[in-house]
N, C-alpha and C positions, 0 to 999 in steps of 0.2 A: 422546843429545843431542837427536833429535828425536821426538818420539810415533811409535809403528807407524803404517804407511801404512794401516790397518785404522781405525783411533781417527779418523785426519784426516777420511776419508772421511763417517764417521758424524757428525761435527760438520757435514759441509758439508750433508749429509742432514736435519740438524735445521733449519740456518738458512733452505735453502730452503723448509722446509715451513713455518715462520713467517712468511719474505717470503710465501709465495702465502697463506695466511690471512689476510693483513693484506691482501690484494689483493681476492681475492675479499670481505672483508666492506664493503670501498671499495664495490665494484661493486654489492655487494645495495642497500649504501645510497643509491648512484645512482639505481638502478634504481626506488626507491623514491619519490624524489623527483623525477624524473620524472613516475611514474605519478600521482604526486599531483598537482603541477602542470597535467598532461593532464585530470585530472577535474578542478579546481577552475576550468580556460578554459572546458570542456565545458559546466559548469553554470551560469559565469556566462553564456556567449552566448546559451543557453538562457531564461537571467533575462531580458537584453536586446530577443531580439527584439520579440518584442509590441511598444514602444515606437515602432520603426524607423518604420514609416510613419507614426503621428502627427507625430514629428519630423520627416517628409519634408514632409509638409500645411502644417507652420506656414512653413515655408521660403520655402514656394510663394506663401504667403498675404501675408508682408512686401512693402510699398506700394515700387513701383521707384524707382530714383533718379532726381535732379531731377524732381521733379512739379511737376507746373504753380503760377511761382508768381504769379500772377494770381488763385485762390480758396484755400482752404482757411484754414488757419493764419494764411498771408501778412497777409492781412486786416486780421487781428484785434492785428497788434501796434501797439502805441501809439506816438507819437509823438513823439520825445526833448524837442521845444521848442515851444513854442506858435505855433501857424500861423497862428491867426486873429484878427482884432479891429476891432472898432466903435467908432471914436473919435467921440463924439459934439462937436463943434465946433459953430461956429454956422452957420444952418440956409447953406448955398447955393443964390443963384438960379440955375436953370436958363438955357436960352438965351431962353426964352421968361417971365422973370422971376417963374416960377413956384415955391418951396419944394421941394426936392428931402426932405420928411419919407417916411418910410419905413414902413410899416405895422403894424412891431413892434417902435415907437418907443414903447408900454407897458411893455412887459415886457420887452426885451433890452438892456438899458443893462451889463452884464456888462463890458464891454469900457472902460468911462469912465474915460478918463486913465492907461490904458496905454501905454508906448510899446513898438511890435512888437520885439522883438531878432529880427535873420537869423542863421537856424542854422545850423549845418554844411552842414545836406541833405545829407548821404550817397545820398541815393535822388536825388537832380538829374543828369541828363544833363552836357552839355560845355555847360563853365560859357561864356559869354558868346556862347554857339553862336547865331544867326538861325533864326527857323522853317525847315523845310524845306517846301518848297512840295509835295510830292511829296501826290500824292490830289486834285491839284488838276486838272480835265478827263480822268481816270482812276477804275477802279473802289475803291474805297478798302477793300473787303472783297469778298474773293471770295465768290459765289453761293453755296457749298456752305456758308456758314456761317450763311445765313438759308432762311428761307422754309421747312423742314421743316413749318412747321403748316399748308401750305397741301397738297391735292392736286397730284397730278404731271399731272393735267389742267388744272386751273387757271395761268393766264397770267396773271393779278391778283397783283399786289403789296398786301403787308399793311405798312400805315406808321402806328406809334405817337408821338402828338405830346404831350410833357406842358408841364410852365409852368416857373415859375422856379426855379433851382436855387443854392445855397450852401450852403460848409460852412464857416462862419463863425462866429466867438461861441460861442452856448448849444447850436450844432451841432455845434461843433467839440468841445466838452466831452466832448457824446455819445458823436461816435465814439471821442475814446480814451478813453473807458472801457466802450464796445461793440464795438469796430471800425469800422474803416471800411466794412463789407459793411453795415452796421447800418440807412442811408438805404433799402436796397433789398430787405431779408429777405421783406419780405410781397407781393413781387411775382411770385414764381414763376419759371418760364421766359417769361414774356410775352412781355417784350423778345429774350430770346436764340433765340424761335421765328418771331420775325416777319422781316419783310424789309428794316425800315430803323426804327430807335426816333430821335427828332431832342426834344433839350432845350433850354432858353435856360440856359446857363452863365452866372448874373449875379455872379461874383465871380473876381478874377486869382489864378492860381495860382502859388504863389512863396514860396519863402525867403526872398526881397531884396524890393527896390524899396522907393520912401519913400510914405508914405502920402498923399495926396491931403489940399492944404489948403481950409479952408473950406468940409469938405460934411461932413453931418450922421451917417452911416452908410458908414464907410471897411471895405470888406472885403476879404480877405486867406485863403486854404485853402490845406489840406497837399495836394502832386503824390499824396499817396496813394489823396484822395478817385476819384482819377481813372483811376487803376486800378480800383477796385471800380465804377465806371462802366462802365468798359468790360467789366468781369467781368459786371455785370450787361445788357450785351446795348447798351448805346448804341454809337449809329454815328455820330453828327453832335451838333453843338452852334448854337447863335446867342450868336452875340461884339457884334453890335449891342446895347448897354444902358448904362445908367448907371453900373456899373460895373464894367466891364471893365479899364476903366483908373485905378482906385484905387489902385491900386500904380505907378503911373504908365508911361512904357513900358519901362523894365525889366520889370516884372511883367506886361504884354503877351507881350514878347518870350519870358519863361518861359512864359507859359500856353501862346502857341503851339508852345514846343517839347515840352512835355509832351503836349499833345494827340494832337501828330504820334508821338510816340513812345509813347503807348498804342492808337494808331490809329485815333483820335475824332479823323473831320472836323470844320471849320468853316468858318464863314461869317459877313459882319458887319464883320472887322476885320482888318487887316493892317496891315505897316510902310509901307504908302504907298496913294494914291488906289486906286489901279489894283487892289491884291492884297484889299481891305476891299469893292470892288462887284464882283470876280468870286467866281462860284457854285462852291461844291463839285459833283462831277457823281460818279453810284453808277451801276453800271452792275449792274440784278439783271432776274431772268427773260427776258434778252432788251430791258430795256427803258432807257436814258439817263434818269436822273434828276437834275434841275439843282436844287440849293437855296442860296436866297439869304436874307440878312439885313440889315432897315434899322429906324435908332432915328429918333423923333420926341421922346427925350428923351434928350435929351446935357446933363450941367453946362457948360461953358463950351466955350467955342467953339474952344478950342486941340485937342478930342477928336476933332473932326472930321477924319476922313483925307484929306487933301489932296493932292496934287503928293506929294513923298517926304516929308509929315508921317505918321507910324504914327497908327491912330485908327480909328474907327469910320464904317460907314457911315449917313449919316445922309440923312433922308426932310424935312426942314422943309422944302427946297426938293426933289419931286420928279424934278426932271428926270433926274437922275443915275440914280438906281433904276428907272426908266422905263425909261431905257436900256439900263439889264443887263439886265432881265426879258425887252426885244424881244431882245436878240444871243441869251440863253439859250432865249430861244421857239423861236429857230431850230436849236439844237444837241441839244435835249432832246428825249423824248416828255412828259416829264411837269415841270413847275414849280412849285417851292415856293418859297413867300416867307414866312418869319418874322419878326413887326414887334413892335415896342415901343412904345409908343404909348398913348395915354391918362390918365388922372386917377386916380390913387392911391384903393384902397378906394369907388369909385364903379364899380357894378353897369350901367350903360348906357354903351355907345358914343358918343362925343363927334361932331361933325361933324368932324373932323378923321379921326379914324378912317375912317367911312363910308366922307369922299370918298375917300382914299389907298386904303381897301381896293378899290373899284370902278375907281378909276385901273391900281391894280396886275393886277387882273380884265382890265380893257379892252387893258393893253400886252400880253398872253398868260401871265399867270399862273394856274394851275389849282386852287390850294390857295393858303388864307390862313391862318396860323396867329397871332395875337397874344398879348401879354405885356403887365406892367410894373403892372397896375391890381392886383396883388394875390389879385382875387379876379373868382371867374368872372361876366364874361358872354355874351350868346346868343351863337346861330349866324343864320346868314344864306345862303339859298341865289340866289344874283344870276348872272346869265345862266348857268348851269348849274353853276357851280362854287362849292364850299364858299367859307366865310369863319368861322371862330371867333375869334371879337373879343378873348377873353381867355383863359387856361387857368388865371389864379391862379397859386395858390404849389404847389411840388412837395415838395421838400426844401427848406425854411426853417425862419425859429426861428415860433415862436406867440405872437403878441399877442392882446390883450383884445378886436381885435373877430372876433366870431365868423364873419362872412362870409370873413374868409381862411383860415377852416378848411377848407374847403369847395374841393375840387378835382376831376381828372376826368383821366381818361388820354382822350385823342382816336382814335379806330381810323378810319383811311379804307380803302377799299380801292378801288386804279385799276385799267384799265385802259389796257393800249398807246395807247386812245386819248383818252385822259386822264377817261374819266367814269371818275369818285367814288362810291362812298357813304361816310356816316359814319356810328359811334358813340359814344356818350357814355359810357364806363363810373367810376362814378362810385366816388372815393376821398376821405379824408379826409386834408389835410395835416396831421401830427403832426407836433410837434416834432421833425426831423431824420429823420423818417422820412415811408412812405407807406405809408397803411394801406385796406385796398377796406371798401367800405361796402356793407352788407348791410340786409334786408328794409326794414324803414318807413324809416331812413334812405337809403338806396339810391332808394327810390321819392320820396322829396321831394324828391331832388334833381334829380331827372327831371323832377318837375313845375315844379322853379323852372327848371331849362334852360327847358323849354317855353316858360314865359310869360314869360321873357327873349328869350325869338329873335321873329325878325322870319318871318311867311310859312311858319313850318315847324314840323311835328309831332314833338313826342319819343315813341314808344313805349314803352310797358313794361320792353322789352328794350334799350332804350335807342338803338334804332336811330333816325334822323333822317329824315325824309320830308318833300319839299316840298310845304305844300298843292295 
């Protein structure tokens, strides 16, 4: 009935020798794949290394996050809506029943019979926000962010003064399709190595505001322009001019907040009497620096800042600007006054000029710096202190006469106890740009300073000497 105990056994004898067969050839084939796996990691990490450090270099090398965005790229992007324009209406008189025409009333008519649309402005602070007065009797940039071109012996401040500035119209075009850096590429570190750069700002910065009726030349810039200002080294502006208030005081009230929030003082103009005749004050090497701003060309008489009328400060009746130059004689080492003043494309100082400049001389002003004529003329050295009657155009558009091509970055350099010397370095205003001016042209224009000034020698080098 059952196999012999003998048979059983040998059966069990076979099976197990097949189980362990089918075991061990499992295990060889483990063993094998293993092994091959182990060489195939061995030889790739082998492949790999070499690599390792180049990929560690590029790592190292990738630009950290948020980078400054004040230059690079920033810059350069364009503008979603159009920021600027020049309605050309009919001509308005001044206060002084004079044509408010504008000097590249040739060639920039671009703008005729546009009406401005207000943009979004994404890049606009808090909308209906009042300037902030802050920078105001305070240093507006700390020290370590100027003055590196000078020696650490040196106690002299280095202040760059240029002429008028807008980025309006045929300028405005420019930058968006150059960027807004575009005004300032060929200036170097100039500005951002000196001790205090000061411009006349002649157009409102703003999305909104309504454009000023009955004047011939309505301008209007993107807040971007003013970034790349201050990217490129400016510390201060003059808000005293013709238009400033083209966008009416809406477009004040942005310009001011814009400025305050790229950290570009000013002077000139404010929302009432009082904040339009006090001085921005810089406090660098040790030394209080007061600068003020007054226009002797205002369009109507409504511009004028008054009692709590916002506007500009204005010089047709001195007294007022007398006044702040004595309070600031006393809080300062050193005073500057930038004025507006004179006749359109006309190369000689008027009597009006003179006197105001010798007035503002005599109440304790140290530096005179002027605007509004377009185009340069001399220097004047009167009881020891500079006077430059005009700097021209800086950044504007280019008309057909050739003398507003013609401009000049101003160098003085003070001392604590307020002597001066000046330079003339001379530049050519391009179209939305500033370009330096080399050999024969560089040298004529030295010689026409010269024999444009009063009492005083231009050297070669452009340095200024009083005979």
């Amino acid at each position: 009935m059952y196999p012999p105990r003998s048979q059983r056994s040998s059966e069990k004898k076979k099976v197990r020798r097949t189980r362990n067969t089918k075991i061990r050839i499992v295990n060889v084939i483990l063993i094998v794949a293993i092994g091959l796996i182990a060489l195939y990691y061995l030889l790739n990490t082998r492949e790999q290394q070499p690599s390792q450090p180049a990929n560690s270099e590029v790592v190292q090398q990738e630009p950290p996050s948020g980078a400054d965005d004040k230059g690079g790229d920033a810059l350069n992007q364009p503008e979603s809506d159009a920021d600027s324009v020049e309605v050309p209406d009919k001509d308005a008189a001044s206060v002084e029943g004079k044509p408010n025409a504008e000097p590249d009333d040739a060639v920039d008519n671009s703008g005729s019979g546009i009406n401005e649309t207000s943009g979004a402005g994404g890049d606009k602070p808090t909308t209906g926000t009042k300037p902030a007065t802050t920078g105001k009797g305070a240093s507006d940039k700390a020290d370590s962010n100027k003055g590196t071109s000078t020696s650490d012996s040196s106690k002299d401040v280095t202040i760059h003064f240029v002429g008028d500035i807008q980025f309006s119209g045929k300028v405005a075009e420019l930058l968006e399709k150059n960027g807004y850096d575009y005004p300032f590429a060929k200036l170097g570190s100039m500005f951002q190595n000196d001790d205090l750069t000061i411009g006349n700002l002649e157009t409102p910065v703003t999305h909104g505001g309504t454009g000023a009726a009955d004047k011939t030349y309505v301008y209007k810039s993107s807040p971007k322009a003013l970034q790349a200002m201050s990217a490129a080294g400016f510390d201060a502006v003059n808000l005293a001019n013709n238009h400033i208030l083209d966008q009416g005081v809406e477009g004040l009230v942005d310009t001011l907040t814009y400025l305050n929030d790229y950290g570009i003082a000013h002077a000139g103009a404010g929302m009432n009497g009082t904040e339009a005749y006090e001085p921005a004050y810089f406090e660098r090497k040790g030394m209080k620096i007061a600068l003020l701003g007054f226009s002797r060309v205002v369009p109507v008489a409504s511009w004028k800042a008054d009692g709590n009328r916002a506007g500009v400060a204005e010089a047709y009746d001195s007294t007022r600007a007398i006044a702040a130059i004595q309070s600031a004689r006393k809080k300062a080492d050193l005073v500057i006054v930038v004025a507006h003043w004179g006749e359109e494309r006309v190369s000689t100082p008027n009597a009006d000029q003179t006197r105001l400049a010798h007035e503002f001389v005599d109440a304790g002003a140290d530096l005179i710096i002027g605007g509004h004529p377009h185009v340069l003329q001399g220097l004047e050295y009167y009881k020891g202190k500079w006077i430059a009657y005009s700097t021209g155009n800086f950044i504007f558009t280019k008309s057909t006469n050739e003398e507003t091509w013609k401009t000049a970055v101003f160098q003085a350099r003070c001392s604590r106890e307020a002597v001066c010397s000046m330079k003339v370095i001379p530049y050519e205003a391009a179209l939305g740009q500033a370009v330096p001016m080399l050999d024969e042209a560089n040298r004529l224009l030295l010689e026409q300073m010269a024999k444009m000034s009063s009492g005083v020698r231009v050297n070669a080098d452009g340095t200024v000497v009083p005979n």
